[in-house]
Each structure stands twice: as structure tokens, then as C-alpha cells.
VEXZA-115092 format. One record per residue (C-alpha): x, y, z. Coordinates in nm, 3 decimals. Each point is the difference from the previous one (the first is absolute). Layout:
N
- xx|yy|zz
- X|Y|Z .
...
% end
This chain:
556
- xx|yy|zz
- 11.309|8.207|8.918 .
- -0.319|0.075|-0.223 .
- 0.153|0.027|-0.384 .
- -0.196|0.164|-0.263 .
- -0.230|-0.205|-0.190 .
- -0.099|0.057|-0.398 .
- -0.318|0.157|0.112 .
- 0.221|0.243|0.244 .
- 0.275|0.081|-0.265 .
- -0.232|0.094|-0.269 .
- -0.235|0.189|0.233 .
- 0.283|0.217|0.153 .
- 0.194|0.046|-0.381 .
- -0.360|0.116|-0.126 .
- -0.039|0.267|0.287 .
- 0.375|0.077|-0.079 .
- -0.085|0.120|-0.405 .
- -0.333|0.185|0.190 .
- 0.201|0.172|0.198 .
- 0.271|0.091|-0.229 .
- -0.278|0.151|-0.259 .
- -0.088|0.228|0.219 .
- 0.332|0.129|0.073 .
- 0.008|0.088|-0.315 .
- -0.291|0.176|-0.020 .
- 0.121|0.159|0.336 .
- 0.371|0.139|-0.133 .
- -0.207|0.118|-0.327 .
- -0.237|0.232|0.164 .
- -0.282|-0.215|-0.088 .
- -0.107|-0.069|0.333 .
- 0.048|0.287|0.315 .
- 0.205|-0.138|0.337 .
- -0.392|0.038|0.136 .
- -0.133|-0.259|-0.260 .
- 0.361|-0.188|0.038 .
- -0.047|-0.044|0.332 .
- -0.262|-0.313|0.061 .
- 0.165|-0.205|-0.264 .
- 0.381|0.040|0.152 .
- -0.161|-0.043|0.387 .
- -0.099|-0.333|-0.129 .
- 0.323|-0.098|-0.139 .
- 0.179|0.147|0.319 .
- 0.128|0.305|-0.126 .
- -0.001|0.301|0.213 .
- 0.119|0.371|-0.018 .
- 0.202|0.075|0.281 .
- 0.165|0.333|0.117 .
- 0.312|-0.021|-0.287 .
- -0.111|-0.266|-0.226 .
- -0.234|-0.331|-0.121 .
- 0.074|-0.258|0.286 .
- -0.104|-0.390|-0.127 .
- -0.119|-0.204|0.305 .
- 0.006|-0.379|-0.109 .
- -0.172|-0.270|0.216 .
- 0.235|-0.261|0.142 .
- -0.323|-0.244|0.137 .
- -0.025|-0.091|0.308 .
- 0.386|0.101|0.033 .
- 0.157|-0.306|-0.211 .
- 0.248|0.011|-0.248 .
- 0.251|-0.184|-0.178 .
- 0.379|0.074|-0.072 .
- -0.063|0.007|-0.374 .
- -0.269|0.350|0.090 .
- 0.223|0.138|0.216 .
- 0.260|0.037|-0.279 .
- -0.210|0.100|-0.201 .
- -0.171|0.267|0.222 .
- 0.403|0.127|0.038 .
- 0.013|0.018|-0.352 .
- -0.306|0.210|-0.043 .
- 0.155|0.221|0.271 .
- 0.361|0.046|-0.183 .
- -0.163|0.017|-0.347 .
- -0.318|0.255|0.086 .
- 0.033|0.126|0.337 .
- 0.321|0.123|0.218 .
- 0.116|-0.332|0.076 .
- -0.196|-0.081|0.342 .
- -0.396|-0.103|0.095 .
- -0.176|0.095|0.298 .
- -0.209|-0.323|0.204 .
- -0.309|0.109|0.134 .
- -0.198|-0.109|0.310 .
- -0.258|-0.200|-0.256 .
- 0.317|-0.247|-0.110 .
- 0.004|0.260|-0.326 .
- 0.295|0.147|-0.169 .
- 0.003|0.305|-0.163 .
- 0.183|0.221|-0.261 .
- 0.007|0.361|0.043 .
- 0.172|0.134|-0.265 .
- -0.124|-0.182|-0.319 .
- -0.090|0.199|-0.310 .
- -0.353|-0.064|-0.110 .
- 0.081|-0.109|-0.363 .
- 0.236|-0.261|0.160 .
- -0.284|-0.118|0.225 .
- -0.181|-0.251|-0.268 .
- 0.352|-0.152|-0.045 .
- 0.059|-0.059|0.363 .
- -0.364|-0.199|0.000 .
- 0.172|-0.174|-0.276 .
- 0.257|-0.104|0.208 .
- -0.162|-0.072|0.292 .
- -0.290|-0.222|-0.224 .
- 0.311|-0.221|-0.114 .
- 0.059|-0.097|0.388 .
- -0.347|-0.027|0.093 .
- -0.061|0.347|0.143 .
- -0.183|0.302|-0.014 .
- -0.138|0.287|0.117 .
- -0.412|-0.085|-0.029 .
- -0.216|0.094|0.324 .
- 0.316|0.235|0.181 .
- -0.229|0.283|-0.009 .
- -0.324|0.108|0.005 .
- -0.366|-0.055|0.143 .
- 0.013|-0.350|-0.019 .
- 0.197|-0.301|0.185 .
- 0.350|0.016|0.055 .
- 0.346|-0.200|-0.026 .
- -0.126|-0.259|0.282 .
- 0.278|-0.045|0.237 .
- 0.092|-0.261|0.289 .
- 0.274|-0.096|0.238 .
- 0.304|0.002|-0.105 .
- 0.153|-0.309|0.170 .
- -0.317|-0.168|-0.181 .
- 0.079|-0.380|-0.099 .
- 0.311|0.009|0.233 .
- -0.163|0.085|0.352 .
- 0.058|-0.192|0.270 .
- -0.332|0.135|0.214 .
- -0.131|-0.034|-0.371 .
- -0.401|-0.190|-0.045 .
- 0.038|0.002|-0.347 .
- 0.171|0.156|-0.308 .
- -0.256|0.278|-0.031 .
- 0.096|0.082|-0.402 .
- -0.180|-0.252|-0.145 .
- -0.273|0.203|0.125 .
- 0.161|0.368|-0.083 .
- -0.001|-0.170|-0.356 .
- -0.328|-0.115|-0.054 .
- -0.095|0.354|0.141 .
- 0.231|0.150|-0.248 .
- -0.174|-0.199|-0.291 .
- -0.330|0.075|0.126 .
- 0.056|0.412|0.055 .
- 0.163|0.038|-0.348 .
- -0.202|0.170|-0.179 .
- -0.324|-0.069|0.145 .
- -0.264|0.154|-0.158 .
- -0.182|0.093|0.307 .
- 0.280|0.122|0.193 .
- 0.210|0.222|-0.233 .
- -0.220|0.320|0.078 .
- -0.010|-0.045|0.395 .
- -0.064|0.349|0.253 .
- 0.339|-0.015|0.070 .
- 0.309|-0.254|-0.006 .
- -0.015|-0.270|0.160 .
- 0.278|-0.224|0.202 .
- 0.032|-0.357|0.082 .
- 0.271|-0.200|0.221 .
- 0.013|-0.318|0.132 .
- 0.224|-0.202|0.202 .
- -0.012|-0.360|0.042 .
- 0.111|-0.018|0.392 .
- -0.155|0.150|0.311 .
- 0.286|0.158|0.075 .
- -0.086|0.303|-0.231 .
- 0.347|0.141|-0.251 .
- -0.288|0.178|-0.260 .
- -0.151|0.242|0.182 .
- -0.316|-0.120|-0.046 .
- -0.221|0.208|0.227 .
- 0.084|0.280|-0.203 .
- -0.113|-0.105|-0.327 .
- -0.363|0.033|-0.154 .
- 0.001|-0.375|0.007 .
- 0.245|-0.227|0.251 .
- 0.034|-0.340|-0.020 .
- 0.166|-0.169|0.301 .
- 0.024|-0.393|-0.023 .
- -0.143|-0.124|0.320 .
- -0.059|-0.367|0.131 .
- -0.395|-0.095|0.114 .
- -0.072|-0.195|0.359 .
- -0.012|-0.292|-0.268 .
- 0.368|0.055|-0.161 .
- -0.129|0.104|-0.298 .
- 0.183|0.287|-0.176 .
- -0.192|0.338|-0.123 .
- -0.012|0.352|-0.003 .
- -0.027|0.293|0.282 .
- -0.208|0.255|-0.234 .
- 0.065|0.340|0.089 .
- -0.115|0.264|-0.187 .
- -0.029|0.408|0.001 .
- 0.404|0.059|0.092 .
- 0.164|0.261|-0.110 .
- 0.289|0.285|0.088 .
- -0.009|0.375|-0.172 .
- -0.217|0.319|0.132 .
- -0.222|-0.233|0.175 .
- 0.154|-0.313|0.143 .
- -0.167|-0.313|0.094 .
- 0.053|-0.360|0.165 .
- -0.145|-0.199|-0.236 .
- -0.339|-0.189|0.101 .
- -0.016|-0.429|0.074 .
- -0.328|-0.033|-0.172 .
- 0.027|-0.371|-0.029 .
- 0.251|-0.197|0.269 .
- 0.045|-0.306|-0.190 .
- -0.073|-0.034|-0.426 .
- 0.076|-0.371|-0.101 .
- 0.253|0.082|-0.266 .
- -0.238|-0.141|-0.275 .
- -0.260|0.272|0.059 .
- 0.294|0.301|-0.048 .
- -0.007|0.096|-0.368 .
- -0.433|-0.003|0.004 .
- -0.001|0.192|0.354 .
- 0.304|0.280|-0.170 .
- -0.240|0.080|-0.253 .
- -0.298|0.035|0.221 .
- 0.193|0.273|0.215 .
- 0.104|0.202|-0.328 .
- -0.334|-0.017|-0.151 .
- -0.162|0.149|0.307 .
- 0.239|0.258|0.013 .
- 0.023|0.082|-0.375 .
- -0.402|0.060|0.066 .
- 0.003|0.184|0.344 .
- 0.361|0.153|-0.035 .
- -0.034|0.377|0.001 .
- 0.104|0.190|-0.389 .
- -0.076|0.341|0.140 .
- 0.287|0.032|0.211 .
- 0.320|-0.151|-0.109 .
- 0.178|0.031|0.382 .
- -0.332|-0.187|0.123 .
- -0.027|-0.261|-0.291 .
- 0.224|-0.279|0.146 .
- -0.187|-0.274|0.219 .
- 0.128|0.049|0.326 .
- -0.236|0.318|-0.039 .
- -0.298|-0.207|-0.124 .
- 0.054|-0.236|0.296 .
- 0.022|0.299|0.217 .
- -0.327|0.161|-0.155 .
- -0.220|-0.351|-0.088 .
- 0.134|-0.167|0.372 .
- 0.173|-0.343|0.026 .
- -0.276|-0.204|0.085 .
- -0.231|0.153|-0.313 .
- 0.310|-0.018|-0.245 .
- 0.063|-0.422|0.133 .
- -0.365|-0.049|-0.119 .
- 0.014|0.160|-0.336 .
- 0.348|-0.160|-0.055 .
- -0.200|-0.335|0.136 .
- -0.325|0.043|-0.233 .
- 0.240|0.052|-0.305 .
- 0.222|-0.330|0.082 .
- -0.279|-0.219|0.028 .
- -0.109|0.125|-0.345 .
- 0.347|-0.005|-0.168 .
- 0.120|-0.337|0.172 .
- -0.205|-0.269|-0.185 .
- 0.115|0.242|-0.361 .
- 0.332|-0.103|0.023 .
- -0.060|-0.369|0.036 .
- 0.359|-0.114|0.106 .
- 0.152|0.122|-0.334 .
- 0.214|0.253|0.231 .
- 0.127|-0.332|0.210 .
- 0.065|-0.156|-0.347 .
- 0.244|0.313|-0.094 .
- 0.183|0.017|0.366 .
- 0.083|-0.339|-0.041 .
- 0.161|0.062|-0.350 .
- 0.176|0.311|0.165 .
- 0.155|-0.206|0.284 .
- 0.177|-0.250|-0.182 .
- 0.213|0.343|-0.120 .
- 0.128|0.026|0.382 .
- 0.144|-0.334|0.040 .
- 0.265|0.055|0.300 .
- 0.311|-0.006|-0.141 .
- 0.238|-0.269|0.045 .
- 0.154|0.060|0.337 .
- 0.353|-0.172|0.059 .
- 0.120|-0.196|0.332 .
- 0.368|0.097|0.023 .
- 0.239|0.078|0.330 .
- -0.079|0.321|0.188 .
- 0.335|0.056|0.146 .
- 0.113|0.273|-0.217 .
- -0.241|0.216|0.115 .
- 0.135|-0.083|0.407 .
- 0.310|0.076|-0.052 .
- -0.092|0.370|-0.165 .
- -0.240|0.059|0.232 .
- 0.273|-0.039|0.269 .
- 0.306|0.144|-0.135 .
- -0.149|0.337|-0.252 .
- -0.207|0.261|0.214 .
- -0.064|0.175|-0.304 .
- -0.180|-0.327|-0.146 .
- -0.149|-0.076|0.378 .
- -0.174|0.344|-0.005 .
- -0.106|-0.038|-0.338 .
- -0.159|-0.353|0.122 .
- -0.187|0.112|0.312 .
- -0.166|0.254|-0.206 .
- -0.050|-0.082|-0.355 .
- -0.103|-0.382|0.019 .
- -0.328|-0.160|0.099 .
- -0.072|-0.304|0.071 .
- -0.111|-0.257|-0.278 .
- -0.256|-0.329|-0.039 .
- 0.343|-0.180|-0.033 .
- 0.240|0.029|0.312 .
- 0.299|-0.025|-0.280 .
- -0.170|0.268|-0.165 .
- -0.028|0.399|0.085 .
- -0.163|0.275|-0.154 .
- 0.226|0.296|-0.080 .
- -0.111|0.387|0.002 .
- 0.218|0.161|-0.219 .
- -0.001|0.380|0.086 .
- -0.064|0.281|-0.263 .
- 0.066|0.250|0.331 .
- 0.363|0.061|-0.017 .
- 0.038|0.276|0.285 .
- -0.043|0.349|-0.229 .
- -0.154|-0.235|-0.299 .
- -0.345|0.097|-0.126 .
- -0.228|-0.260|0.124 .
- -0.129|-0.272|-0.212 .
- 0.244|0.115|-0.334 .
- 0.170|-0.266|-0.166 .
- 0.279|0.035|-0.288 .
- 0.059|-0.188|-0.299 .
- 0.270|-0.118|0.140 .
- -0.138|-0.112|0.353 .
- -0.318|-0.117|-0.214 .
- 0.262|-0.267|-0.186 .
- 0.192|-0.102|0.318 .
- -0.336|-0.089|0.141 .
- -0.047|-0.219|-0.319 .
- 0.305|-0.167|-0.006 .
- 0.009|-0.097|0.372 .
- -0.393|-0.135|-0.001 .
- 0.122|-0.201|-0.279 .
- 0.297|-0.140|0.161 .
- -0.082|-0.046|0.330 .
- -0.396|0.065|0.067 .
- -0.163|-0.203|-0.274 .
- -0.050|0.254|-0.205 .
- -0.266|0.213|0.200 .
- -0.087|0.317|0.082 .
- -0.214|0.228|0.214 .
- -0.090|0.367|0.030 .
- -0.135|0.104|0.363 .
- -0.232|0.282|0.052 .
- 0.267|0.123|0.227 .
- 0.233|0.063|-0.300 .
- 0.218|-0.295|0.022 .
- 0.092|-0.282|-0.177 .
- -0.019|-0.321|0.107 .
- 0.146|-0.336|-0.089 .
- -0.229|-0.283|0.169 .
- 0.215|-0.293|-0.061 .
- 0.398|0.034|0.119 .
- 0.174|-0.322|0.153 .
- 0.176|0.070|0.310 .
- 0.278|-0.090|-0.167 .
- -0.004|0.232|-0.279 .
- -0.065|0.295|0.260 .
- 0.377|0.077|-0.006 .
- 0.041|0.001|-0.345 .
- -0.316|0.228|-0.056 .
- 0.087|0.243|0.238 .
- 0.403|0.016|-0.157 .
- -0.163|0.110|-0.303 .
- -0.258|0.226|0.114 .
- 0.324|0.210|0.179 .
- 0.047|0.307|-0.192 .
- -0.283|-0.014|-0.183 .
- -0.217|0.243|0.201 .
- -0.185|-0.283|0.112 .
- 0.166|-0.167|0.318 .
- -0.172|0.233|0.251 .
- -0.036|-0.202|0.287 .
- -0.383|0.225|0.140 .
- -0.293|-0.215|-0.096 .
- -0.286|0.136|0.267 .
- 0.282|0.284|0.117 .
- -0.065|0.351|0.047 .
- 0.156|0.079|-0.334 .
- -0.206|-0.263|-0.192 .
- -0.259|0.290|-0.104 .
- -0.298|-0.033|-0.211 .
- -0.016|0.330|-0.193 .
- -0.236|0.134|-0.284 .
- 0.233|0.182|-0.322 .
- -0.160|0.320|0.187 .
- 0.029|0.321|-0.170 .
- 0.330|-0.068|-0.145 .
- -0.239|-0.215|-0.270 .
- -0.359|0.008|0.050 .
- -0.191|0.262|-0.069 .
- -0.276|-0.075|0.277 .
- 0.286|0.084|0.245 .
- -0.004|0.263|0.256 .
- 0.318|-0.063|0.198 .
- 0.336|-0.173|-0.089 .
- -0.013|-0.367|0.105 .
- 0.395|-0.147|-0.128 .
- 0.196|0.235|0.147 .
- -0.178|-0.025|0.371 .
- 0.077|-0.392|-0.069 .
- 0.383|0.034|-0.085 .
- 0.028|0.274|0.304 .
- -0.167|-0.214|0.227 .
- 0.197|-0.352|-0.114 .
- 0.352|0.200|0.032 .
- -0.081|0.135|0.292 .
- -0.048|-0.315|0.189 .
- 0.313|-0.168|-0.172 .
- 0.209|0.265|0.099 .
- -0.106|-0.026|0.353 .
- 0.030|-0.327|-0.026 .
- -0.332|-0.084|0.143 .
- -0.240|-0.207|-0.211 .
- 0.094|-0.376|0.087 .
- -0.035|0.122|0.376 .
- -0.312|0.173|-0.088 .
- -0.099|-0.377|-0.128 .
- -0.337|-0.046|-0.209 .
- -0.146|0.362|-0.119 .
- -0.210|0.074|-0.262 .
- -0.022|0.354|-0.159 .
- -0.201|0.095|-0.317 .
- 0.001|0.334|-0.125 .
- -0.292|0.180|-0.219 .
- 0.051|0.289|-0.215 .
- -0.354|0.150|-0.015 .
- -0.322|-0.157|0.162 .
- -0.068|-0.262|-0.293 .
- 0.251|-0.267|0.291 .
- 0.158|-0.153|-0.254 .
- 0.286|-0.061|0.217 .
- -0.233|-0.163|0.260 .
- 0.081|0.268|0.236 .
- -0.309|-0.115|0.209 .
- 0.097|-0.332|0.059 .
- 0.363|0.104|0.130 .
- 0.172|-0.080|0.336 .
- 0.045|0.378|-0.077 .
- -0.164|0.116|-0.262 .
- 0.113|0.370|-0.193 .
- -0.256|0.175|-0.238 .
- 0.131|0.298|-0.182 .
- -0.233|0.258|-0.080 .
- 0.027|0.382|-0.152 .
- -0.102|0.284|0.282 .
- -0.046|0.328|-0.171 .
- 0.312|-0.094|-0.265 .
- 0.195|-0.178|0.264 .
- 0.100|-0.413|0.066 .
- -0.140|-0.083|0.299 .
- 0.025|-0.366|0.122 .
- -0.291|-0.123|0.229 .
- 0.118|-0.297|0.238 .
- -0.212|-0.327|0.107 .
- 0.129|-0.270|0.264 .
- -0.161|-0.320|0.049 .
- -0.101|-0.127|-0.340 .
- 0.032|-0.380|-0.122 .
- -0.087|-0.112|-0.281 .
- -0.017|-0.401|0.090 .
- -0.278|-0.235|0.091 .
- -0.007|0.279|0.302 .
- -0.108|0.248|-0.192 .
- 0.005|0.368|0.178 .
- -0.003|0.340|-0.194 .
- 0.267|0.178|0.201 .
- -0.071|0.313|0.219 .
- 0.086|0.397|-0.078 .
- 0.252|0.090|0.190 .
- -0.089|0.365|-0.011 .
- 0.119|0.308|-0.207 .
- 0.193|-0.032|-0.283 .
- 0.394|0.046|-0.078 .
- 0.222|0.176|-0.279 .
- 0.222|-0.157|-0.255 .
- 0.327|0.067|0.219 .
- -0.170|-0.102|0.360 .
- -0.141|-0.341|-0.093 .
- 0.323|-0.202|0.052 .
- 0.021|0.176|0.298 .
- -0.362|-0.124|0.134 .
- 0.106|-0.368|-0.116 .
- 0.314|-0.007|0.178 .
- -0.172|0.141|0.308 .
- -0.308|-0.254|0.002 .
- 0.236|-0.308|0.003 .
- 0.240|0.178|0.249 .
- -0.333|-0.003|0.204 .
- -0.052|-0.395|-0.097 .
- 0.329|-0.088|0.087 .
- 0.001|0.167|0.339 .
- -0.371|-0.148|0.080 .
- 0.021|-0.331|-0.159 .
- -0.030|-0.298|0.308 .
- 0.301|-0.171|-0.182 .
- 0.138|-0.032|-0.360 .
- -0.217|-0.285|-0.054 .
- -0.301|0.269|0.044 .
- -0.041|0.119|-0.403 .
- -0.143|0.375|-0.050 .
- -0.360|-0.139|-0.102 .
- 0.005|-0.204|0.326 .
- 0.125|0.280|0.197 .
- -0.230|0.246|-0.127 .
- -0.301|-0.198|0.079 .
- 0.101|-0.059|0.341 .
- 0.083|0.383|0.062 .
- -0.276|0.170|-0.237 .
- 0.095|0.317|-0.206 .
- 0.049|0.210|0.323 .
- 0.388|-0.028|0.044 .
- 0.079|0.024|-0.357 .
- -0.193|0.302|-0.054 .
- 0.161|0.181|0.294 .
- 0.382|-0.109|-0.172 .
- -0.133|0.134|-0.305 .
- -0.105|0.358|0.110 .
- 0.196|0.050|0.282 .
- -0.110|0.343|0.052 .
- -0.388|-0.038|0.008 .
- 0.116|-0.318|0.259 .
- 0.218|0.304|0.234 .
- -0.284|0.239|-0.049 .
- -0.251|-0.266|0.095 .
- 0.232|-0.110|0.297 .
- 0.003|0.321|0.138 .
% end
């Protein structure tokens, strides 16, 4: 992985001493939480419902074992003990005290992280697959790329006032893990007629009060032309992008309002001015940045370890068919390790699962580390034969759940138990809904599910994008929790559809429980998954299980 250069460390420690001035001028009255504000948004410091919450970038989703202890010891010496891992591959701390903050930078600087760009008008943590470098559908290692963006983004001068934030993923197979269509910018590695590798542009995604399926504005983009062609789509929108109306200042609006084809000429006329300006120097720096992600040294040993567990421990089997995914190298697999313990707040790590994680990358997946955007944690390089011996000492931990893609692996916003943008609770509907379906019993017959739950209408839970999809919202000082079917948030894009009115705290289990009794009974087999079933059938039968009293009144 990419390791700080002398450039990066003294460019990060510099912001650092910035930052921590103006804490001090913040705890001293000098400066009001109104003139505060701007300089902690761009240090990733936010105020949430009970206290400061620090967001810190993990790029592209990458880390080391060495950060991951010491994010654990940030959250034993400053928080509570635990961090929360977003949907953008971030981790955050909700409970620091703000004249602890500049310390935790500190930290973080001395590892090679930091908290620059996690908030704000301007361009976000960039993220990407998280099986990137280990895929076996897999083009190309797409973080090379998520690098060179990262470089490029920091701090650029044109960019760091923007109408509104701005989000970038990319994944480096066609098969898409990042979500892509959802993003301001996607980048989906796709092959030419000639073989030649490049980039599926897509542009104008984007989830919250008004959702959108992001636009293809250019099929293929040889991968030489990306960094010039990025630029030319944020400089058009940094000039149309609306600044009189923050809920219409993101792009998918401008594309909505300027029209695709007008928008791909603009974004056109500004490449072919900016292309010849950068004069291969970006090539130059990607080629630096790829000798960082070397593949690691992957090891030919005997496989029959893993046979003979797979055959003789359910427990292990289950965890197996669920949580592994294929890998480049037969002997290898990519392991999902689940922060979704049934009743577990989704996506929250302790210290103490945070240095398990450590120690086993290091001694038995080559000392690497992922963060999903679906609040996992992933390690991309496991020998079958050390599968065993990882999953032994993940027993106990909280982290053996055996429900990667399962009804209770839930993607859930902090909600208003944190954030105070929150209309609805988000957590608890997650832990109701996960225990639920454990105690039943249900969720491996269920097979592949995805929910994602939103506390208010900003979807940071990706509620649109869902299999079923839950937004909670306040009506007239009371939680109710609006329900979508249908979403997908792959290469297939789909926003999913309203399935009509809305449900209270204590009858939304209820109206899960009754959608997939619906699926199960309606399903063509068990090889028929909810997505695939739903498509086939439409919303029709679903809504009728769901309000089974407008379907009698309608009957009669």
C-alpha cells in the first residue's frame, strides 16, 4: 500500500499545528462555534447530537495492522473504547473531546493518516472495492488510481470551495462492489472491442432527498485520459453547480437541469483544453504510486486443511459459504469478517476487535486490510489453509458471524442515536431486525438480502439502493419508517420503489418479517434470491403482504 512520503508527512503535521491553533482559539472564546465551524469541517470534525465526532479518511478503504492499533488506541485513550466504519471506508469517533482532537491528528500523522477532505464542499475520502487487488473477476487493482486521485484532490485550490461535496468511487472490475452509479463520479474498469483496459465514466449519481442513477457520459476513457477528464467534470460543475440552494447544489441536479447530452459537451470542451496541460506528468506519478501495491508474496502450500474443516465443522462450513469470496489465486480466498454480530451496532469495531484484526492480517493475511462501504472488514489475502486457524481465533470475538449478504448484514446510518441531521432511529431498527431473523432462524434460508437503513432523508445508509430499503423520518414528533423494495446498488443500478405508507417504530419488524414471509412463499425455488424474485413478480404481491387490510378491502 501507498506509504507517506516527506512531502505527505510534513504537509499533513503542518495542517495538524493549523488545526490545533485554532482549537485553542476555539476553547478560549476567541473564536464562536459559528466562526469554528469551517476550519473543524475541514479537518473532519463535526458536532453531533451529544458531542464532537472526528471522521478520519481511511483512502480508498486500505489499511495496515500497524493503523489499526493505533486507531484502537485512539479509541481506548480518547473515545469509549470502539469506532464506527462508515459506508465511505471511514471510521469515526464519536465521543472525543475537542482539546484532545489536535492530539489524535498527532497520532494519526505518525501512521500516515488523517482527517483532510472528510467534510465539506469539496472532494471526498475516494473509495473503491473492497476485494480491490485480490479479485478474481478483477481488470485491474483500481487504487493506484484512487491514489493518484487522492494526491490530486488534496487540497486543490480550485476544488476546496465546490457547491456542494462531492463523491468519487471506482472499481477496477465490471462486476461493480463500489457502488459506482451512485457517486458524483464512477469509475468502472471496462475492457474496449480492442482489449484495451479503461474507464466506464458515469457521472451525476447520487442517493438523499433526490436520488439518482448516475449518468454513462463516456462508455470507454483509455485509463491515461482519467485524471485530465476528472478535472474537466469538476470544473464544469464548480462553474454551473447551483450556490443558491444547498439541497439542489450537488451534480446529479445540474445534470438534471443542464441535460446529459449539453453537460458531455461542456465536460468534452474542458478536457480537450486541460488534456495537453498535464503533459503525462500525471502518468509519471501513477507509475511511482504503483510500485507501492506490489502483490504480496503469495505462498504455494497444501490445501487439505481447509477439506477436512469444511467437511467435519458446520459451524466453520457456514461461516465458509458465506463469508469467503473467491480470489485471483485458487489457493487463495478473500475473507469478510463481519462487524454485524446479531443485536451488534452495525459497522462498530472495539479496541479489542480492532487488534485481533491486526494480529491475524499479520499472521496469516500478509499484513492487509480493508474497510467495505458495507461496514465490514475485509482481509483480501487468507490461504486456504490458514482459513481454520483464522476462523478459531475470530470465535468469541464478536466477529465469527457467519451472514455476509444475509438479511442481518444491515447497512445502517448512527441515526438519531448520534447525528444530529437524524429524524428517526436507525441502530435499533438494525439490531431488531438482525435478532429477529436469528431467532427465527431464517436468514441463511432467506440466502443473499441486502437491507440498508436511513435515519432522516440525507440516505446515508443507502436506503435507496436496498433489496429493501427503510428510511426513518419524523411525522408530526413521531418515527416513522418509509419502506422501498427493489433497489441495487451494482453495475445494475435501480433506485428501489415506495412501497406505500409509512410504519411506526414498534411495527417495522413486523412489515420485514411479513415481506420475506411473502418471498419465501412466492419464490420459484431457493435458488430464486429476493432481488430476482421481485423483478419477476413486480411490487404488487409484496405490497398486498405488507398492508393486508387495504389488500382485503381492495379484494372485496
Amino acid at each position: 500500500m501507498y506509504n507517506y512520503t516527506d512531502f505527505d508527512d510534513a504537509f499533513v503535521r503542518a495542517r495538524t499545528a493549523q488545526f490545533a491553533a485554532q482549537v485553542d482559539r476555539r476553547i478560549s472564546g476567541a473564536l464562536s462555534e459559528d466562526e469554528f465551524k469551517p476550519f473543524r469541517l475541514m479537518n473532519g470534525v463535526y458536532l453531533q447530537l451529544h458531542a464532537y465526532m472526528l471522521r478520519v479518511a481511511i483512502p480508498y478503504g486500505t489499511i495496515n495492522p500497524h493503523q489499526m492499533r493505533v486507531l484502537a488506541n485512539i479509541a481506548d485513550t480518547y473515545d469509549k473504547g470502539y469506532g464506527h466504519f462508515t459506508t465511505r471506508q471511514n471510521i469515526q469517533f464519536n465521543w472525543p473531546k475537542l482539546v484532545d482532537i489536535p492530539a489524535i491528528l498527532s497520532d494519526l500523522a505518525d501512521v500516515g493518516m488523517h482527517a483532510i477532505q472528510t467534510s465539506g464542499n469539496t472532494i471526498r475520502n475516494v473509495t473503491a472495492d473492497h476485494f480491490a487487488g485480490a479479485a478474481a473477476d478483477e481488470i485491474a487493482d483500481p487504487r493506484p488510481v484512487a491514489e493518484l486521485l487522492r494526491q490530486w484532490s488534496t487540497d486543490h485550490p480550485e476544488f476546496q470551495f465546490l457547491p456542494r461535496k462531492f463523491k468519487i468511487a471506482i472499481t477496477g472490475s465490471p462486476n461493480d462492489r463500489a457502488v459506482t452509479k451512485a457517486h458524483d463520479i464512477g469509475l468502472r474498469m471496462v475492457r474496449n472491442d480492442a482489449g484495451e483496459a479503461g474507464f466506464e465514466m458515469i457521472v451525476g449519481g447520487g442517493l438523499g432527498r433526490t436520488p439518482f442513477v448516475g449518468a454513462v457520459v463516456r462508455d470507454f476513457l483509455p485509463a491515461a485520459d482519467l485524471l485530465p477528464y476528472v478535472e474537466a467534470v469538476l470544473s464544469v460543475y464548480n462553474m454551473l453547480g447551483r450556490r443558491d440552494n444547498k439541497y439542489k447544489a450537488r451534480i446529479k441536479i445540474t445534470l438534471h437541469e443542464t441535460g446529459k447530452e449539453e453537460l458531455s459537451r461542456l465536460i468534452e470542451e474542458r478536457f480537450a483544453q486541460l488534456r495537453p496541460l498535464f503533459g503525462g506528468n500525471d502518468q509519471a506519478l501513477l507509475a511511482q504510486i504503483e510500485a507501492a501495491f506490489s502483490t504480496p508474496d503469495l505462498r504455494d502450500a497444501d490445501t487439505s486443511a481447509f477439506d477436512a474443516f469444511y467437511g467435519a465443522d458446520p459451524v466453520f462450513r457456514s461461516w465458509a459459504d458465506t463469508n469467503l469470496a473467491p480470489h485471483r489465486d485458487p489457493q487463495y480466498r478473500i475473507v469478510t469478517i463481519s462487524l454485524k454480530a446479531h443485536g451488534a451496532t452495525p459497522g462498530d469495531a472495539t479496541s479489542a476487535q480492532m487488534r485481533l484484526i491486526a494480529g491475524l492480517s499479520e499472521r496469516l493475511g500478509h499484513s492487509e486490510i480493508r474497510i467495505s462501504h458495507e461496514q465490514n472488514v475485509i482481509l483480501p489475502h487468507v490461504h486456504l489453509s490458514d482459513l481454520p486457524a483464522l476462523h478459531a481465533a475470530l470465535r468469541g470475538s464478536g466477529l465469527e458471524t457467519a451472514n455476509i449478504g444475509l438479511i442481518s448484514d444491515i447497512i445502517a446510518c448512527p441515526g438519531m442515536d448520534y447525528c444530529a441531521l437524524a429524524t428517526a432511529r436507525s441502530i435499533p431498527v438494525a439490531q431488531n431486525i438482525a435478532t429477529r431473523f436469528d431467532a427465527l432462524k431464517l436468514e441463511h434460508d432467506i440466502g443473499p438480502l441486502k437491507i440498508k437503513i436511513s435515519g432522516c432523508i440525507n440516505a446515508c445508509g443507502h436506503h435507496h439502493v436496498g433489496h429493501i430499503g427503510i428510511l426513518g423520518l419524523d411525522r408530526a414528533g413521531v418515527e416513522n419508517y418509509q419502506i422501498t423494495l427493489g433497489g441495487d446498488g451494482t453495475e445494475n443500478a435501480v433506485i428501489g420503489e415506495r412501497a406505500g405508507p409509512g410504519f411506526a417504530y414498534d411495527e417495522i419488524v413486523p412489515a420485514i418479517e411479513r415481506i420475506i414471509t411473502a418471498y419465501l412463499a412466492l419464490r420459484l425455488d431457493a435458488a430464486e434470491t429476493f432481488l430476482q424474485a421481485y423483478r419477476r413478480l413486480g411490487l404488487a404481491p409484496f405490497k398486498a403482504a405488507l398492508y393486508p387490510d387495504e389488500a382485503a378491502r381492495d379484494a372485496a
